[in-house]
PyMOL Python script that loads the backbone (N, CA, C, O; Angstrom):
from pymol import cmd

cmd.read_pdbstr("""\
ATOM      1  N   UNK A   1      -1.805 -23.468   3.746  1.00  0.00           N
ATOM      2  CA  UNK A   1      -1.849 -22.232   2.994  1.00  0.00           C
ATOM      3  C   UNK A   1      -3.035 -21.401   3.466  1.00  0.00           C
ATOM      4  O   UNK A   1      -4.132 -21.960   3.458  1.00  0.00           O
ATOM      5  N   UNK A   2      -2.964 -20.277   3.829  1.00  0.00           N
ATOM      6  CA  UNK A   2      -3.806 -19.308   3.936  1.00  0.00           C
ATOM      7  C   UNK A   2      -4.751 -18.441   3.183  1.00  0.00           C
ATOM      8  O   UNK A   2      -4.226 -17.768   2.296  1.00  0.00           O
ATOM      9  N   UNK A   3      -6.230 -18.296   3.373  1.00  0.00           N
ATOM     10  CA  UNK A   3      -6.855 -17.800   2.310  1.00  0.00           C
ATOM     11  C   UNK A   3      -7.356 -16.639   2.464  1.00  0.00           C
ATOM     12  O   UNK A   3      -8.068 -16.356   3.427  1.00  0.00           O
ATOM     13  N   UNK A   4      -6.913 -15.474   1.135  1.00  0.00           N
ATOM     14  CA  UNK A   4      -7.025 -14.019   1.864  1.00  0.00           C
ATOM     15  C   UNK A   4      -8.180 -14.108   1.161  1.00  0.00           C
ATOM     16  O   UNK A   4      -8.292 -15.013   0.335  1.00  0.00           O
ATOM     17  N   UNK A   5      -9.284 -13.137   1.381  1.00  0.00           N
ATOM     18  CA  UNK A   5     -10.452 -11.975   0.641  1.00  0.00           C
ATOM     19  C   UNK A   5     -10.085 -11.463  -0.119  1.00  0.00           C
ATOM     20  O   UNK A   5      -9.557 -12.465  -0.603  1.00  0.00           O
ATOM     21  N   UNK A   6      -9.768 -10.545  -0.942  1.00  0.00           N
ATOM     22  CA  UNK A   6      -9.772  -9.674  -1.268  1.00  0.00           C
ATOM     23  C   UNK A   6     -11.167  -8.640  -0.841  1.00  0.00           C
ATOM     24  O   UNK A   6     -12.323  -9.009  -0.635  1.00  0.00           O
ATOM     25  N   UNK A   7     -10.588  -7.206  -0.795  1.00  0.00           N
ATOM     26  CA  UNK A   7     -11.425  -6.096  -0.425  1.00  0.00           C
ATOM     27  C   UNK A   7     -12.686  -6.008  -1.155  1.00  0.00           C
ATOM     28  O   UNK A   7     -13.823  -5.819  -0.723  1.00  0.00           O
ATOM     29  N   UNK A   8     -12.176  -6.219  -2.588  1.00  0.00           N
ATOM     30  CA  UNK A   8     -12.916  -5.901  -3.756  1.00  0.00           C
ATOM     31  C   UNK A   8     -13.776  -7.149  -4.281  1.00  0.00           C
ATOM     32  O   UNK A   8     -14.361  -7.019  -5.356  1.00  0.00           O
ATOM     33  N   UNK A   9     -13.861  -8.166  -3.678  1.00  0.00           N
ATOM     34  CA  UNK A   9     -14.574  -9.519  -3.402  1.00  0.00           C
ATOM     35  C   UNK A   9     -13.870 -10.066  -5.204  1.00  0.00           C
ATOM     36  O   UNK A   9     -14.375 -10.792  -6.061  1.00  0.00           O
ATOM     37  N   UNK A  10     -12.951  -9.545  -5.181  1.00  0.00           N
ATOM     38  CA  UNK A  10     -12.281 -10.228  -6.626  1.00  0.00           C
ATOM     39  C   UNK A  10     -11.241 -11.918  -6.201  1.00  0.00           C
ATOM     40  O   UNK A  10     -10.750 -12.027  -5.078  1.00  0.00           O
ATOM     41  N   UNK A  11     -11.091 -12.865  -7.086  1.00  0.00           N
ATOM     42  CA  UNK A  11     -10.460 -13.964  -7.143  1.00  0.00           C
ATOM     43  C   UNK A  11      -9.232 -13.728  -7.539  1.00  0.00           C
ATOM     44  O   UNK A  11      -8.505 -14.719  -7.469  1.00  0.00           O
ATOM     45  N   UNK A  12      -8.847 -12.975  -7.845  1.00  0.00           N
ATOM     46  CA  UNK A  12      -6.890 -12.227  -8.620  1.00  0.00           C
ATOM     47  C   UNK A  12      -6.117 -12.873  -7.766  1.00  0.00           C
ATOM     48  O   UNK A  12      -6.608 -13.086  -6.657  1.00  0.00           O
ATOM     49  N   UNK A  13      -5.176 -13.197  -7.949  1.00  0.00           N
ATOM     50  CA  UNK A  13      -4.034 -13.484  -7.218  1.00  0.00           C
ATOM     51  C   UNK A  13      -3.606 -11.799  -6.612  1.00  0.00           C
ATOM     52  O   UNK A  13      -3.632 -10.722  -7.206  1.00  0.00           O
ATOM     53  N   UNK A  14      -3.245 -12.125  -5.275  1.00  0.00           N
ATOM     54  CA  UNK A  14      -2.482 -10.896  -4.999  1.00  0.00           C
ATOM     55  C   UNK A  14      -1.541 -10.474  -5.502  1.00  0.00           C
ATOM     56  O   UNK A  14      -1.104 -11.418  -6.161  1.00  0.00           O
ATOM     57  N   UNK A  15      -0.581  -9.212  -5.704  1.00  0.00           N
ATOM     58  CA  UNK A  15       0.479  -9.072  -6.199  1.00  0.00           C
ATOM     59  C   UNK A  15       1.428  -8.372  -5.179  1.00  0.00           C
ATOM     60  O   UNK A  15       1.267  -7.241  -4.723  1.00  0.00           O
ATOM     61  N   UNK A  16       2.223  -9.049  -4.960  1.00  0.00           N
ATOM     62  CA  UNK A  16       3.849  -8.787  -4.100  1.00  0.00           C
ATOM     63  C   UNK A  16       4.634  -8.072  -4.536  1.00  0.00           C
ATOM     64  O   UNK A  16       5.121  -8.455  -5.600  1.00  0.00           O
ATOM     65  N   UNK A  17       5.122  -6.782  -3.999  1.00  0.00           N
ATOM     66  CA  UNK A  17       6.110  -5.846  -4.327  1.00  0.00           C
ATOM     67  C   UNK A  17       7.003  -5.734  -3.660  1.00  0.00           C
ATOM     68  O   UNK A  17       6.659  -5.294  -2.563  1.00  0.00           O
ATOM     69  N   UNK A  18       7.923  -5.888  -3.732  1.00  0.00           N
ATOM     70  CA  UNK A  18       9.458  -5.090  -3.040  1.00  0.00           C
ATOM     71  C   UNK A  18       9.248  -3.741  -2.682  1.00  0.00           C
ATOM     72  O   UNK A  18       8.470  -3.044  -3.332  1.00  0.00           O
ATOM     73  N   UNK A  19      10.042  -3.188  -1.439  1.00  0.00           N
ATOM     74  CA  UNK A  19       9.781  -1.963  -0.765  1.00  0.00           C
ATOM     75  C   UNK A  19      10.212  -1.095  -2.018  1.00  0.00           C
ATOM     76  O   UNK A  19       9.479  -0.128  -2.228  1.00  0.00           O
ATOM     77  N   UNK A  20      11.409  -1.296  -2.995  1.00  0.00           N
ATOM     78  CA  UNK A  20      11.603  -0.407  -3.722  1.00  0.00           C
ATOM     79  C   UNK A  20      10.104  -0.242  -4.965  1.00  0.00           C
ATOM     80  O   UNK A  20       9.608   0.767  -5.465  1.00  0.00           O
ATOM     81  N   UNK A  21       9.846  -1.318  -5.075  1.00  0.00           N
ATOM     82  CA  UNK A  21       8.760  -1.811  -6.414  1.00  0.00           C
ATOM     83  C   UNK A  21       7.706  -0.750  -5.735  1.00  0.00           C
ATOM     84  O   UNK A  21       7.766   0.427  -6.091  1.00  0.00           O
ATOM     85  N   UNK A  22       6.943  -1.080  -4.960  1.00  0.00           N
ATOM     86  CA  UNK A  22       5.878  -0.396  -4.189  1.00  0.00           C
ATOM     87  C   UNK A  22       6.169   1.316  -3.787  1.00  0.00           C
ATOM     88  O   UNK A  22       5.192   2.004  -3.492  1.00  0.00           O
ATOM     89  N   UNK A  23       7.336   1.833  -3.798  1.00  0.00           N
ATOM     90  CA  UNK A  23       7.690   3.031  -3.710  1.00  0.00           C
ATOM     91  C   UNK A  23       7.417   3.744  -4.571  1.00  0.00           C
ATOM     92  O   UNK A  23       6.660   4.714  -4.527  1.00  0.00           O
ATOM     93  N   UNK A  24       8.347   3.100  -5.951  1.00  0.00           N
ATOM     94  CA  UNK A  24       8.024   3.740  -7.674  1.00  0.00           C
ATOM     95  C   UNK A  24       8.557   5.237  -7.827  1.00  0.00           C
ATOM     96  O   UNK A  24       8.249   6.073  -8.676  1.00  0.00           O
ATOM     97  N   UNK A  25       9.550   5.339  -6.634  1.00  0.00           N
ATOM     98  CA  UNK A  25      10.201   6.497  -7.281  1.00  0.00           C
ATOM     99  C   UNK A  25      10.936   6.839  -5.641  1.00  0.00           C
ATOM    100  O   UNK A  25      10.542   6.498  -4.525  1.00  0.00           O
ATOM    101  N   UNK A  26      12.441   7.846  -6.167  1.00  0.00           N
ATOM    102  CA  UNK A  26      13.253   8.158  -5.429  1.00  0.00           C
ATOM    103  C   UNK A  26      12.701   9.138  -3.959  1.00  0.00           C
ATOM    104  O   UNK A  26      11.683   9.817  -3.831  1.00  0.00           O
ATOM    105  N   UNK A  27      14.138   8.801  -2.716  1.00  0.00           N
ATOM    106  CA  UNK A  27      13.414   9.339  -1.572  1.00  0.00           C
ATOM    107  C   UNK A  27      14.422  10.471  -1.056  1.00  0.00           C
ATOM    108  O   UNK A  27      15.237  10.123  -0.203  1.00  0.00           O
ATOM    109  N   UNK A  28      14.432  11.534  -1.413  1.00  0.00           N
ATOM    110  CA  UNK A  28      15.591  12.419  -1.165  1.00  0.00           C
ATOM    111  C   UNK A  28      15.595  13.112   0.048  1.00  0.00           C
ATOM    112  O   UNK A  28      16.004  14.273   0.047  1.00  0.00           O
ATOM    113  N   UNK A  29      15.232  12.628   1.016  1.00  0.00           N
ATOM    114  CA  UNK A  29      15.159  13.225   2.898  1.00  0.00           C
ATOM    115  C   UNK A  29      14.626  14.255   2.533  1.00  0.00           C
ATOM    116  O   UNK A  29      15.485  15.117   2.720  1.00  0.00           O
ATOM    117  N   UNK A  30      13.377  14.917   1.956  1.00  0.00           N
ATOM    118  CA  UNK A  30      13.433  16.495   2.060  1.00  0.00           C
ATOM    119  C   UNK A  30      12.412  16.555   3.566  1.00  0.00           C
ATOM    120  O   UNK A  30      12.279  17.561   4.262  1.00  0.00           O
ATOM    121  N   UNK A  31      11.833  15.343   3.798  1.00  0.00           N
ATOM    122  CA  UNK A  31      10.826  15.610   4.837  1.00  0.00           C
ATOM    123  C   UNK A  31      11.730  16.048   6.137  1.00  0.00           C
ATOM    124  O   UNK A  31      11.372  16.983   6.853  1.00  0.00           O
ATOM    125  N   UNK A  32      12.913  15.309   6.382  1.00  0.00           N
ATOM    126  CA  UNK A  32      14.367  15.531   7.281  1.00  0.00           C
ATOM    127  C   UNK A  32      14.448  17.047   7.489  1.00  0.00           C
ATOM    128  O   UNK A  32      14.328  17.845   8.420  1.00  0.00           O
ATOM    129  N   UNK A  33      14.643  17.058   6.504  1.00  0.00           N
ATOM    130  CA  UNK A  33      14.829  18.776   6.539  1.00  0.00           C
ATOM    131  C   UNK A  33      13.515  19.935   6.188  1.00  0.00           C
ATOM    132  O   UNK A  33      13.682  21.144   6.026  1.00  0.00           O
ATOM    133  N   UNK A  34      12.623  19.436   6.147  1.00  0.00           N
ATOM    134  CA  UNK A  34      11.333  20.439   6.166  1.00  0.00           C
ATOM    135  C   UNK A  34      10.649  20.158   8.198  1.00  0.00           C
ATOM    136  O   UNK A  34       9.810  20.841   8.786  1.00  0.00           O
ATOM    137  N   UNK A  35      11.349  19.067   8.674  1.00  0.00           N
ATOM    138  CA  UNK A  35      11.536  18.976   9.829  1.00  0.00           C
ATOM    139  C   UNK A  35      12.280  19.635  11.083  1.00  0.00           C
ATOM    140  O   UNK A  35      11.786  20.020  12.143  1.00  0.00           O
ATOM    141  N   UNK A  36      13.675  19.654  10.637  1.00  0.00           N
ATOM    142  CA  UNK A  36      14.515  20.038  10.844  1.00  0.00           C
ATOM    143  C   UNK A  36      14.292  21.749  10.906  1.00  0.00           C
ATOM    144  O   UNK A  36      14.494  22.438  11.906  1.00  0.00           O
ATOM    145  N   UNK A  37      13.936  22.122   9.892  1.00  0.00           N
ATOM    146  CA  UNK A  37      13.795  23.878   9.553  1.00  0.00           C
ATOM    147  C   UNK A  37      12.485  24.238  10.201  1.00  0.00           C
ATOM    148  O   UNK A  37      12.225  25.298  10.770  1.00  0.00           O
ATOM    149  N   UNK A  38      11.787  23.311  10.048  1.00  0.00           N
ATOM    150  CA  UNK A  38       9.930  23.662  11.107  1.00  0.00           C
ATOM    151  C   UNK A  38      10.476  23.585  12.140  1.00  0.00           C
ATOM    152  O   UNK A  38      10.389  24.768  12.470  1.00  0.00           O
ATOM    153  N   UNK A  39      11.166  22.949  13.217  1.00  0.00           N
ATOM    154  CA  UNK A  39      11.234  22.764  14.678  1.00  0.00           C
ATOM    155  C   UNK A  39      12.071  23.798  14.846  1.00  0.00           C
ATOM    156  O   UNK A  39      11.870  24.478  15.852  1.00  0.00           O
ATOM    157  N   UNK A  40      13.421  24.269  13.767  1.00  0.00           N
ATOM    158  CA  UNK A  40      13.902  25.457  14.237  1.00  0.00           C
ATOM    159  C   UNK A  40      13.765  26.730  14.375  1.00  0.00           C
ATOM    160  O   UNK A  40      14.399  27.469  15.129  1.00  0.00           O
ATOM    161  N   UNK A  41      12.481  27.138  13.248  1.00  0.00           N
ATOM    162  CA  UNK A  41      11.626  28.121  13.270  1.00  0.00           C
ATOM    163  C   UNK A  41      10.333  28.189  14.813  1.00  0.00           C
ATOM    164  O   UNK A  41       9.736  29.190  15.210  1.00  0.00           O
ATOM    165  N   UNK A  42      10.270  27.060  15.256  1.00  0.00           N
ATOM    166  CA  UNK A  42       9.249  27.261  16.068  1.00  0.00           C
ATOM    167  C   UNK A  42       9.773  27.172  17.398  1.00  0.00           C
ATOM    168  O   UNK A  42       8.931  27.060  18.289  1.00  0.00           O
ATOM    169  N   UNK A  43      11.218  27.201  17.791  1.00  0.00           N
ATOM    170  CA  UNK A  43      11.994  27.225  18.484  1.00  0.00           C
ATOM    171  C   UNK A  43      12.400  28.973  18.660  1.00  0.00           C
ATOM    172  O   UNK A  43      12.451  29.705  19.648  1.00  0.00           O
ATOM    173  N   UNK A  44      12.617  29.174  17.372  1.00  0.00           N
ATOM    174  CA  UNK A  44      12.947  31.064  17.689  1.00  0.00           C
ATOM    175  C   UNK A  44      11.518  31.633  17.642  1.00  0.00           C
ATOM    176  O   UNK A  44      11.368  32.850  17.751  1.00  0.00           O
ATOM    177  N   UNK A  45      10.472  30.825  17.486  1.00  0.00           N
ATOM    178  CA  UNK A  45       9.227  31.889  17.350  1.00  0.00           C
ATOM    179  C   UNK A  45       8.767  32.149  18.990  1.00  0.00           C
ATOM    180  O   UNK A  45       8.318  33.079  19.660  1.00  0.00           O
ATOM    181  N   UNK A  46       9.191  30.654  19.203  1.00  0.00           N
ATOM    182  CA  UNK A  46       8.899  30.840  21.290  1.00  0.00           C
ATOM    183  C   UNK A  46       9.717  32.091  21.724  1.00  0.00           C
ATOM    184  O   UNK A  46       9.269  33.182  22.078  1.00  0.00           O
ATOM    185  N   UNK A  47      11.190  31.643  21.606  1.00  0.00           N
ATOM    186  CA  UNK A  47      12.063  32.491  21.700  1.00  0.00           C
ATOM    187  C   UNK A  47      11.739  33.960  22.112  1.00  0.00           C
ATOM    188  O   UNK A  47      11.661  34.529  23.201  1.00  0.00           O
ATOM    189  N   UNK A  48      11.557  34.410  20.619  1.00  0.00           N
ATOM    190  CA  UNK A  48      10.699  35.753  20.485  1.00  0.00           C
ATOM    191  C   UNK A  48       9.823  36.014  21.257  1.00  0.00           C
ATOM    192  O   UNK A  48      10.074  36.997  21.954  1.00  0.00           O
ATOM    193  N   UNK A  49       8.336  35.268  21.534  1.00  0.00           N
ATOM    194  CA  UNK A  49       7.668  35.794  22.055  1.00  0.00           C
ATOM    195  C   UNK A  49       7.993  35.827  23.594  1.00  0.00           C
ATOM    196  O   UNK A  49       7.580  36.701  24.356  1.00  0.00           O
ATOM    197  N   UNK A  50       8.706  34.868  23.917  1.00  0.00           N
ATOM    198  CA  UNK A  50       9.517  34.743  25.668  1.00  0.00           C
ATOM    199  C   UNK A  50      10.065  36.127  26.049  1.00  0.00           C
ATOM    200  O   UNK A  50      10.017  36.670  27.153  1.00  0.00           O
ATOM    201  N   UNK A  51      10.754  36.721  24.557  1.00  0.00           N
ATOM    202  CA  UNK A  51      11.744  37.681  24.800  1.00  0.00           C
ATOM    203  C   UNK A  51      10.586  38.664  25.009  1.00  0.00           C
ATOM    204  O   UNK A  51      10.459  39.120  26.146  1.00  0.00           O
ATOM    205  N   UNK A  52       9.629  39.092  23.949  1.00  0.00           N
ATOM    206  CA  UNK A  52       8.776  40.210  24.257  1.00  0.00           C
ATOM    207  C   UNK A  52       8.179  39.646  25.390  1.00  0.00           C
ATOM    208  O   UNK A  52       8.512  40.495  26.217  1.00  0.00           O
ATOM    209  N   UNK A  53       7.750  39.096  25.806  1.00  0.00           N
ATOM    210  CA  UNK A  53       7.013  38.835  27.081  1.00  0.00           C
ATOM    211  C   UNK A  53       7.694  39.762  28.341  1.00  0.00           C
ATOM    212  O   UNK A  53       7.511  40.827  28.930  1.00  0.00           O
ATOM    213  N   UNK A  54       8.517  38.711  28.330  1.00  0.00           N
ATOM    214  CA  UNK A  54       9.722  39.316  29.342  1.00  0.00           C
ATOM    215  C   UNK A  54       9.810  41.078  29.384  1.00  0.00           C
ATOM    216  O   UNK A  54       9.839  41.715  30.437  1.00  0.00           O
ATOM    217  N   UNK A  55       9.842  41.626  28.155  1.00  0.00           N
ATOM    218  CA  UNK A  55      10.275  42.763  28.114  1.00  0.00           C
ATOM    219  C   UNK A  55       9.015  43.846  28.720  1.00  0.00           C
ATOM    220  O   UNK A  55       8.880  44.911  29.322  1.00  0.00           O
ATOM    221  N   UNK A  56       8.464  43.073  28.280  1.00  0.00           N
ATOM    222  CA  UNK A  56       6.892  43.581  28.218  1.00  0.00           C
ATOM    223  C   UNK A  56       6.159  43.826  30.045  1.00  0.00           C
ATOM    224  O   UNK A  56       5.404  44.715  30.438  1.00  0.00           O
ATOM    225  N   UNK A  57       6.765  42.648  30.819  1.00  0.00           N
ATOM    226  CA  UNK A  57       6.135  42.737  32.120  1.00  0.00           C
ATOM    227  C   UNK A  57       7.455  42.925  33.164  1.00  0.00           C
ATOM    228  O   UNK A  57       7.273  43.034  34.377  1.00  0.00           O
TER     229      UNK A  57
END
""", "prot")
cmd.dss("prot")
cmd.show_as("cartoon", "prot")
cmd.util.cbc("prot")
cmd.orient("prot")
């Protein structure tokens, strides 16, 4: 058996959570799509400035 520290120089037993337990609340992809909408905005912002560039010289 292996003997951890604790950080906090405490004797507690550790406590084990399940990925859901340790979450403690729902995951609705919004990061997916605040991803999704950032890369496509910064895709037409090149765009744009390519286009004025271009126009420009």
């Amino acid at each position: 058996m292996e003997t951890h520290v604790r950080p906090d120089g405490s004797d507690q037993e550790a406590v084990h959570l399940s990925t859901d337990e340790a979450r403690a609340g729902a995951t609705p992809h919004v990061t997916r799509n605040v991803l999704g909408w950032g890369l496509a905005l910064v895709l037409v912002g090149f765009a744009v400035v390519l286009a004025i560039y271009m126009v420009a010289s």
